[in-house]
N, C-alpha and C positions, 0 to 999 in steps of 0.2 A: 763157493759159499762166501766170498765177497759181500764184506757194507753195501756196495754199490749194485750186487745183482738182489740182495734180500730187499732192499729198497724197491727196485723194479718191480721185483713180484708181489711188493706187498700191497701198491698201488695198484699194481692190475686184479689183482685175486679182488678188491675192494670194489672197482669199475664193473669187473665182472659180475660179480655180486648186487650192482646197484643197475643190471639189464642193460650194459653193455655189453658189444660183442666184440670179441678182443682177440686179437692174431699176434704172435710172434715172428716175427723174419727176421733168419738167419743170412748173413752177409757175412761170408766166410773171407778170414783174412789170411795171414800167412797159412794156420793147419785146418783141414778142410774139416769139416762136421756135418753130419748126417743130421736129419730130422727126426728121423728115430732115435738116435743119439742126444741130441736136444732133451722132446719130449721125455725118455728115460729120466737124464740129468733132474730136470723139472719136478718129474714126480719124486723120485727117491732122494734130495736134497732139501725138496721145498714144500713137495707134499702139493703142488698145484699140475692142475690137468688143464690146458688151453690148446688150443689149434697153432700149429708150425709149419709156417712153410720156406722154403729158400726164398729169398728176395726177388728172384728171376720170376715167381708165381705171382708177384703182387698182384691183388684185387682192388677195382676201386672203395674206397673209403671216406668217410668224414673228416680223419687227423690221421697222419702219418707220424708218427714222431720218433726222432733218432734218439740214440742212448749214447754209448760212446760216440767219439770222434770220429772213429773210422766210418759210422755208420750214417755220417752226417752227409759224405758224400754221396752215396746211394739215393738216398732221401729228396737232398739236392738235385740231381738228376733225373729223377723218376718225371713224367711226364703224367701228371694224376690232376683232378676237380680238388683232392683232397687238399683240405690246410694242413699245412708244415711246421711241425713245432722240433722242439729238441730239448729231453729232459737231461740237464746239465747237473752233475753231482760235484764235477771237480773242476778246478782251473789245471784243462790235462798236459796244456802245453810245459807245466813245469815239472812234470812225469817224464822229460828227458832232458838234453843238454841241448845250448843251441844250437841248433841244425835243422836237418829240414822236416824230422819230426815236429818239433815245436812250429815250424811253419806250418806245416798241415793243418797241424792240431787248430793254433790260432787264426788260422784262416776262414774256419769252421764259421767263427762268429759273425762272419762277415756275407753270410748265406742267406739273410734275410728271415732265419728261420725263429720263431717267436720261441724264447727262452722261459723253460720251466726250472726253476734254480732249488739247490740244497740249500736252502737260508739265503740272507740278504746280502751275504759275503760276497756271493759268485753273482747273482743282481750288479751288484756295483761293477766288478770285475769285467764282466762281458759286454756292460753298460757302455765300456771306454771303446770298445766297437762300435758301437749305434746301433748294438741289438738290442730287441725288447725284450723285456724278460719280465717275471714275477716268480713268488718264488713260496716256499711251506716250508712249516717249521720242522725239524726234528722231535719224534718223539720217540718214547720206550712202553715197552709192554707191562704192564707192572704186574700183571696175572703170572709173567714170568718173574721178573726180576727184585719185587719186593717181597722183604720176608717175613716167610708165613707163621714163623713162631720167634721166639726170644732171640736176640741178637748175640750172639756166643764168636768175639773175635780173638784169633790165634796171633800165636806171632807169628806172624806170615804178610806179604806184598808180591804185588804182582806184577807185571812188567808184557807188553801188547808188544810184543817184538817179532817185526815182519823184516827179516832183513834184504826181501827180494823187492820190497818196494822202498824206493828210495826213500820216499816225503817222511816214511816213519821212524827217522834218524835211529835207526835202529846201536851203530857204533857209539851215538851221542849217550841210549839211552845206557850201555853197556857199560862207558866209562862213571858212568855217574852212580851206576849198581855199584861197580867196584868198589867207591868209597863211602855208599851207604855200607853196602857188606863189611869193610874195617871197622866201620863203628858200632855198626849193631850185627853181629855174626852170628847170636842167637837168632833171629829172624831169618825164616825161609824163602826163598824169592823164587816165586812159579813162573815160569814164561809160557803166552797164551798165544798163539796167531798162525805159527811155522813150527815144521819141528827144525831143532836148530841145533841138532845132533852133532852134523857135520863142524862146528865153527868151537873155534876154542876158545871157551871162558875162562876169565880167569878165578870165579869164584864157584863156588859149590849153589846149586839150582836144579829146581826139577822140570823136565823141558815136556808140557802137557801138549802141546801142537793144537791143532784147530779141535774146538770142543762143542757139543752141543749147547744148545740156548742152557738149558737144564743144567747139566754140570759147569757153566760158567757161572750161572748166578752160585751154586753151590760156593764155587770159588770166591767171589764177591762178598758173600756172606761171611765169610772165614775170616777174608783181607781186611787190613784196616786199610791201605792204600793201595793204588793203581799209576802206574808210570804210564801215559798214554801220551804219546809225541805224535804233534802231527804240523805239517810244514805247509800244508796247502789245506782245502777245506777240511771243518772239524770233522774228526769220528763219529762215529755213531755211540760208542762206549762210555762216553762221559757221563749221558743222562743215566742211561740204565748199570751203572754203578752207584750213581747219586740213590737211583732209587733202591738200590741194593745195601747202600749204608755203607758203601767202601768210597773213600774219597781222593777224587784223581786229581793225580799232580801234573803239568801241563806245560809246556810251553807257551808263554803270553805271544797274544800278537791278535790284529782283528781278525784274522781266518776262524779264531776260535773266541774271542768274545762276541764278534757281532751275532753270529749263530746262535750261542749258548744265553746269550742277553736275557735276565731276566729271571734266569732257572739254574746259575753258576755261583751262588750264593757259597755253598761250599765246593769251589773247585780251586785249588792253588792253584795260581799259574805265578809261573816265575818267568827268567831267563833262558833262554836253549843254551844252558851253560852246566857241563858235567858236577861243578865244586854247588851250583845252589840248587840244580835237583835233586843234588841228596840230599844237602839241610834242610830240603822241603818233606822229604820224604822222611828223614829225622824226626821235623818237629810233627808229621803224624804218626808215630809210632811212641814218640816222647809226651804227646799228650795226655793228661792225667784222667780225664771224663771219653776214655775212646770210644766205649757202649754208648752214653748219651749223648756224643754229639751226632755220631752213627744215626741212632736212631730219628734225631734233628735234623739228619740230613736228608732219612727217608721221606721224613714229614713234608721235608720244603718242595716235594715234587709229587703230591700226592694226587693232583688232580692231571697229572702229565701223561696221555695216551697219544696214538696216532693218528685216532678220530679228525680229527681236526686236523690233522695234515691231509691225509686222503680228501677227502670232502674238499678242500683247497685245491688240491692238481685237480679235482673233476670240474668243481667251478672254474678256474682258468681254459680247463679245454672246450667248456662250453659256452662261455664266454669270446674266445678267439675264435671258435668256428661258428657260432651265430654272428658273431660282427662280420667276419669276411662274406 
């Protein structure tokens, strides 16, 4: 239930939808997976029913397009009419240490294969290879995550802590709980993403693990704030807590303005620094109007869907395969 596989499928459920015919292949890496296994996954996760096959089946096609890195190579070697694209969500080479993962990874870029980007962030980024790319915006569902009656917020914040993935400084964001927690110790601090049972806090938290669309906006709702760290491209969470009226506090840096440009009106972003995450997280819990700005915050994203990102990846793929 990955940002980066709900993406995938949001895009294809929409292609599908719009009288494309759309296949999944499976390019099994380290542990192996079935197609029935897949499929399953697919439906009772995502609620989407498409055609799966191992990658060893491929059919000719219009667009090939990779997803992860690993996947880039298959792609690249396949011997197809089809155009070769690669929908790019992260810069993944910095998903590990230097070594020859990160070469892999970056290597990727360098395959010719026409780059479908998460924002203009990762445009630039893969840019610095002389791959092409283009790229759609982030959006949020607001059918989900805006709320549907009075805005009623608790003492409560919330905290996006994945500690199995590196980029989401998960330690950073821990230390910086600590010293909100000393200063406001009436406020309840929910963690969302992992369950993070195993790891020892030093403060009192309720550790919710991965939650439905539904019961996160619930949560959103409640929250006046959101700890959302992210070290390579933006979350998906920022908008659709904006639109939720809880307002996230961030690590500055372009990975997360260039994306967010435009619709970050109420996002603090600070320093990835333990002592001004929490004074950021302070001054929205200390803020005196927290329902109205809340509610100001719903407002500023009101026309914010993913209309217009979908419709974006299907013009670039029919734009790159009519041109070639």
């Amino acid at each position: 239930g990955s940002g980066g596989q709900k993406t995938i499928v949001r895009v294809s459920r929409y292609l599908q939808g719009a009288g494309h015919s759309i296949t999944f292949y499976i390019y099994e890496g380290v542990q192996a997976q079935s197609t029935q296994e897949a499929k399953k996954i697919l439906r009772s996760s995502f609620k989407f029913d498409v055609r799966v096959k191992k990658i060893e089946a491929y059919e000719e096609s219009d667009a090939l397009i990779a997803t992860g890195w690993e996947t880039a190579y298959p792609v690249f070697n396949i011997n197809t009419k089809a155009h070769k694209l690669y929908f790019v969500q992260d810069f993944e080479p910095y998903f590990y240490g230097l070594g020859s993962k990160y070469i892999l990874a970056e290597n990727t870029y360098r395959m010719n294969l026409y780059g479908i980007t998460a924002g203009p962030w990762l445009t630039q980024k893969v840019g610095r290879y002389g791959m092409k790319a283009d790229f759609f915006d982030f959006g949020a569902d607001l059918e989900i995550y805006r709320p549907k009656g009075e805005v009623i917020k608790k003492k409560k914040i919330c905290f996006y802590a994945r500690p199995v993935t590196e980029r989401r400084a998960f330690e950073v964001g821990i230390l910086a709980l600590d010293i909100f927690n000393k200063k406001h110790p009436d406020y309840e601090i929910e963690f969302i993403g992992w369950d993070v049972s195993e790891f020892e806090i030093p403060f009192k938290y309720v550790n919710r693990g991965v939650l439905s669309h539904d019961k996160l906006a619930e949560l959103y709702h409640e929250s006046v704030a959101c700890l959302v760290l992210s070290l390579t491209n933006v979350s998906l969470l920022p908008l659709e807590l904006i639109a939720a009226g809880c307002i996230p506090v961030m690590n500055d840096g372009d990975n997360n303005r260039m994306v967010l440009k435009g619709r970050d009106s109420y996002v603090d972003y600070v320093s990835c620094s333990p002592i001004e995450l929490a004074e950021a997280l302070s001054r929205a819990v200390e803020r005196k109007n927290i329902k109205q700005y809340a509610l100001r915050a719903v407002k500023s994203v009101s026309s914010l869907s993913w209309d217009g990102s979908y419709k974006k990846v299907e013009k670039i793929i029919l734009r790159e395969v009519a041109g070639r």
